[in-house]
N, C-alpha and C positions, 0 to 999 in steps of 0.2 A: 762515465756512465755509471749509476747507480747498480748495485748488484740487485737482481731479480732472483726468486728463491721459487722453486717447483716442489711440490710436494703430491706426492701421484700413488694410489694403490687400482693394482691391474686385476680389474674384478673379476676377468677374461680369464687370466694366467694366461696368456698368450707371449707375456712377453715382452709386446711394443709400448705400453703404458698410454697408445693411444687410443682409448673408444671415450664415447662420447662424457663420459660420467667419472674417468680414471685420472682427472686433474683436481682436487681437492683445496686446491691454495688457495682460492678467493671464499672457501667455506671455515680457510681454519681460523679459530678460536685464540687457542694457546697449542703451540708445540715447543717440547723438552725433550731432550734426547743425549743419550748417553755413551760411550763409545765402553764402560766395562771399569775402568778404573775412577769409581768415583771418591775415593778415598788415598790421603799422601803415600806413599812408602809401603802400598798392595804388592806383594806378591805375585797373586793371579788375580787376573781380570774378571768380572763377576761376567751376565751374559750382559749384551748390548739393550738397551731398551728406548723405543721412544713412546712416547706415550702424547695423542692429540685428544682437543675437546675443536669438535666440530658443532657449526652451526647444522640444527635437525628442525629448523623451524616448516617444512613442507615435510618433515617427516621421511626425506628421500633414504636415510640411515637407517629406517628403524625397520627391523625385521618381520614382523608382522605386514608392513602395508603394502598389499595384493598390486597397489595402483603405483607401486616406487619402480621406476626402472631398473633399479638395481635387486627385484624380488627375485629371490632363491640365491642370490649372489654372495649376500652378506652373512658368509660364512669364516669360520678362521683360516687360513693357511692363505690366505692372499696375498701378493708380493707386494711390500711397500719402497718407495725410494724417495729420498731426501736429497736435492740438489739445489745447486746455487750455481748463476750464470754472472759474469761481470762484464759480457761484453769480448772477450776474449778467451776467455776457459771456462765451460762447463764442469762443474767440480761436483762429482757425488759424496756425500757427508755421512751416511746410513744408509743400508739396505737391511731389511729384516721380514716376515711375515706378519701377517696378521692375526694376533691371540684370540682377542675378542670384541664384540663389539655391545655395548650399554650405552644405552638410551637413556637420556634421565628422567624419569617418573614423573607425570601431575598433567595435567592439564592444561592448567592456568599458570605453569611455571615456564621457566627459559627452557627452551625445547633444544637441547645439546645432545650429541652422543659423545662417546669418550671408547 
């Protein structure tokens, strides 16, 4: 069985990462993520970071639109988690909050948040 990868921020803070909007992975883009030691022969760990470019092309990410289900939601401190399933062990990869969220600018360009 091919491994399946979840990638979920719980807009609730509730907790369960299940409402309707807290599954992200068929909107992601590109995600990168880091566990602190990106460098050989560190010392100390820097902080943990992941960083996603999501598809915003209905705009559901972007803080401004009144009509997003996710309005007043998409604020920082939101719990994010990073998982992968293979069929036999669920295995979380990351957990971190949510910094911030940018929208990419234009109109007429690739409608992403990050």
């Amino acid at each position: 069985m091919p491994t399946s990868w979840t990638i979920a921020i719980d807009w609730d803070r509730n907790g369960d990462y299940s409402s309707a909007q807290d599954d992200v992975t068929n909107r992601v883009m590109s995600a990168k993520w880091s566990l602190g030691f990106d460098e050989l022969y560190t010392d100390l760990a820097d902080n943990t970071l992941l960083r996603l470019t999501l598809d915003n092309t209905d705009r559901l990410f972007s803080p401004e639109n009144a009509s997003s289900p996710l309005f007043g939601k998409l604020v920082p401190q939101r719990p994010v988690r990073v998982q992968s399933d293979d069929g036999a062990t669920v295995r979380t990869h990351w957990v971190g909050w949510l910094d911030s969220i940018q929208p990419g600018v234009g109109r007429y360009g690739a409608r992403t948040v990050e």
